[in-house]
N, C-alpha and C positions, 0 to 999 in steps of 0.2 A: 504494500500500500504506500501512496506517494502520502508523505505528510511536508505542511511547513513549518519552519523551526527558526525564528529568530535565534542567532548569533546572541550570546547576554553581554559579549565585551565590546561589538561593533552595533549591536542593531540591523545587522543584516541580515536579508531574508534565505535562509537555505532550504533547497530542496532536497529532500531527504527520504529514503526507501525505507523502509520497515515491512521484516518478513517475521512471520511467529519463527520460531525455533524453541526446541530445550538443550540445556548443555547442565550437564552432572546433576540431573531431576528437577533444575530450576527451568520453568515455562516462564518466556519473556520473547525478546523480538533482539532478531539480528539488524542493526542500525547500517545501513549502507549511503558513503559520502558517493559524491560527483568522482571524486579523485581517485575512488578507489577505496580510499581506507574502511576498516569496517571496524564496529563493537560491539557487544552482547550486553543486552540490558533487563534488569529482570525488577517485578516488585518485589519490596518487604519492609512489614510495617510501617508503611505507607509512602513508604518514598520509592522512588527508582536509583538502583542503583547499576555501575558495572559490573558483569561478571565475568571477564577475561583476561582481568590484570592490566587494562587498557584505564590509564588516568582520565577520567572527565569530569570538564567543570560540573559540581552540583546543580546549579543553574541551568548548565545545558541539558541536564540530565529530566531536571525540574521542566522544560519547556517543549520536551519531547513527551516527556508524560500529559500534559496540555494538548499539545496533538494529538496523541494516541489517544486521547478521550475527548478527544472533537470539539475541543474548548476555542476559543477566541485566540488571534493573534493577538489583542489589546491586551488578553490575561497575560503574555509569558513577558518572564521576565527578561528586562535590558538594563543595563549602567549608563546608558547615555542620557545622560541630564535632557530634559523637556528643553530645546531652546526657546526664547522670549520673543515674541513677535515685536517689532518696535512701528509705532501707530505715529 
């Protein structure tokens, strides 16, 4: 499934695969980039986390899980400050 997934450090929009998979009895979803890279992401106790020894930001982690349950771009989180419109 194509999901999309703000970036939390840039704001940018990434487009992003999500396949189910289990790896060592955990059921979660294999994350596939553009680039190739890939990572295994699984729930537990309520958060998402990795499961392949693969470091990702909690945040990213955080906003794939928004995707995966069909939440709002608006919801996921980003660090880029709101800029101010000047009137």
């Amino acid at each position: 499934m194509n999901i999309q997934v703000k970036d939390p450090s840039t704001g940018a929009l990434l487009q992003l695969d999500a396949r189910p998979e289990a790896l060592e009895g955990k059921h979660g979803f294999r994350i596939l980039h553009p680039n190739g890279s890939n990572f295994f992401i699984f729930g537990s106790a309520g958060a998402w986390r990795s499961g392949d020894d693969h470091h990702v930001d909690p945040d990213m982690l955080a906003n794939i899980g928004i995707a995966l349950g069909n939440g709002k771009l608006s919801d996921q989180i980003t660090h880029i400050p709101a800029q101010k419109v000047r009137t």
